[in-house]
N, C-alpha and C positions, 0 to 999 in steps of 0.2 A: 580137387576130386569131386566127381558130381555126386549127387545124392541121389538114391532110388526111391521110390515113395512109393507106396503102394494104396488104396481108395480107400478112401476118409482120412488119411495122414494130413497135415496140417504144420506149416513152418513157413517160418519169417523171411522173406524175402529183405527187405532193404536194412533192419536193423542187424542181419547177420553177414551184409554185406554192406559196410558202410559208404556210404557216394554212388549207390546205385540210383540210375536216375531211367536211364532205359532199357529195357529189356527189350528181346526176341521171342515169341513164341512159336514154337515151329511145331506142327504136326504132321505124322504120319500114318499111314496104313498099307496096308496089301490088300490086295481082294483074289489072290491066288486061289483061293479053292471056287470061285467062279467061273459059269460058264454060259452066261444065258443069253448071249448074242447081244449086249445091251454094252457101250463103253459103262462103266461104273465111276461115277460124277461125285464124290464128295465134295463140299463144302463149308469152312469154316468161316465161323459167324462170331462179330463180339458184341455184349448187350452190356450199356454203359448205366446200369442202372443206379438208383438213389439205396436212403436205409431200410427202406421198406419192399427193397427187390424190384422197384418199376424202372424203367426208360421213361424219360421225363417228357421226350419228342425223338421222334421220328428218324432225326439228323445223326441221334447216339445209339443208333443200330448199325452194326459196319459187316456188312457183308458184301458177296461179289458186286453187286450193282451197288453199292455206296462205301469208298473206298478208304475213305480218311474222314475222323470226326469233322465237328466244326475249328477247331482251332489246330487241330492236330497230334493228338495228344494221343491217339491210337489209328494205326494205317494197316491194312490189309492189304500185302504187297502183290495180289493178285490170284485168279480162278485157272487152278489147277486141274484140268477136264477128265483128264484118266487116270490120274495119280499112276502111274507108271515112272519107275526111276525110286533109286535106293533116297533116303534121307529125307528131308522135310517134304511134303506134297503142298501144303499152303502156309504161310507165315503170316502171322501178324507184330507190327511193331508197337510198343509200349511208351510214350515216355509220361513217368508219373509225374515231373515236376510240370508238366501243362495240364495235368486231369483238373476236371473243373471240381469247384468245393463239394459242389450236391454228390456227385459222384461217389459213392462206397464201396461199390464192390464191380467187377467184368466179366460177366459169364462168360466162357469162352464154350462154343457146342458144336457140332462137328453132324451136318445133314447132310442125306443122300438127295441129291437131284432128280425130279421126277419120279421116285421111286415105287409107289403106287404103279404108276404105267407101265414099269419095265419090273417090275415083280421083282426088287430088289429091298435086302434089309440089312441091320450091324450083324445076322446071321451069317453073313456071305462074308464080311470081313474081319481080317487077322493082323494080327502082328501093331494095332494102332497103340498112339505114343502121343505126350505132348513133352516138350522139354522146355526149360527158361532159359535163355542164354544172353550173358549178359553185354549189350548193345555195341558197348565203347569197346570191352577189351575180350569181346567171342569167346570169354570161357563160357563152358555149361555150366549152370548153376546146379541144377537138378532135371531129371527124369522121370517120366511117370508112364510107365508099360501097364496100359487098360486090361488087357487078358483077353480072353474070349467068354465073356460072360453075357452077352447078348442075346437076343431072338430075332422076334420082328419087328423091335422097334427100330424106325426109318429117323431120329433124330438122337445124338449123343450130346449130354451136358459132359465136359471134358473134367473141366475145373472152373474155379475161383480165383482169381486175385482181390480181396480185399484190404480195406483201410480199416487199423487197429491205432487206434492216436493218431500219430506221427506219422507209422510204420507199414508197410504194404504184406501181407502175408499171401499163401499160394494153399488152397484147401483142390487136394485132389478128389474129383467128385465119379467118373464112371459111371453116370448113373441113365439108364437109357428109358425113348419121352418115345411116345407113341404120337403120332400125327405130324410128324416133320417139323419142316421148318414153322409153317403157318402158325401151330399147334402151340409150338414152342414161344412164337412171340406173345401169342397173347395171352403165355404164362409172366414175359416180363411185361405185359400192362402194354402193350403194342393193338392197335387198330388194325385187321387183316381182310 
């Protein structure tokens, strides 16, 4: 059964799931109550940072133009241009047993493409989701339905996966970043 989680919830991903090694993270959205002549370009992004919330280099940032870390240990299976179509619009794959040691936590964030330009914000989008599923054997682990609590901020931090000991937890974050993508990196300690 999946779990629903609602923002700031917080639960253990690999100790509640024992031999979890790789996940899925799939996100979604609609941008149905738009109309501004612009295709609507989301984008999700993963920031591989240390314990003190930084990206260490360059290489641990994985979004559309940088697709797979360095070893592999998180992959962005590809830029989804209009998110049109029911179910995940962009995926990212996980496996924790290759994340490097520095590694503590994944922001996982969710930007609009050009958005500034085409007068576009998380105002204009609905229905957005992220889900864990888990790699090996496609159950869903859990879901997290964002709501429409947004404006004009043009970047969404989704969630967290962090390292607690051993064990990898999933902190559901919604929390929306003004200045896009740019903005957003050199909150995790990125050169822009």
């Amino acid at each position: 059964m999946t779990l629903s989680l609602s923002k700031g919830q917080r639960i253990d991903l690999t100790k509640t799931n024992p031999g979890l090694t790789k996940v899925m993270i799939g996100l979604g959205w609609d941008t149905n109550r738009y109309n501004g002549g612009h295709d609507f370009d989301l984008d999700a992004s993963a920031f591989l940072a240390d314990a003190s919330g930084k990206v260490q280099n360059d290489s641990e940032f994985i979004f559309y133009n940088q697709l797979k870390s360095p070893n592999g240990a998180v992959e962005h299976t590809g830029d989804n241009r209009t998110g049109e179509g029911d179910g995940d619009d962009e995926q990212i794959l996980v496996d924790f047993s290759l994340m490097p040691a520095h590694v503590d936590k994944i922001g996982i964030a969710v930007t609009i493409h050009d958005a500034d330009a085409r007068r576009q914000n998380f105002g204009q989008v609905s229905n957005a989701f992220v889900r864990i599923v888990d790699a090996q054997t496609d159950k869903e682990i859990l879901r997290y339905d964002l709501g429409e609590d947004f404006s004009i901020e043009t970047a969404v931090v989704v969630c967290e996966l962090y390292k607690h000991g051993a064990d990898w937890k999933f902190n559901a974050i919604g929390s929306g970043f003004s200045g896009g993508l740019a903005s957003l990196c050199r909150n995790y300690g990125l050169q822009v």
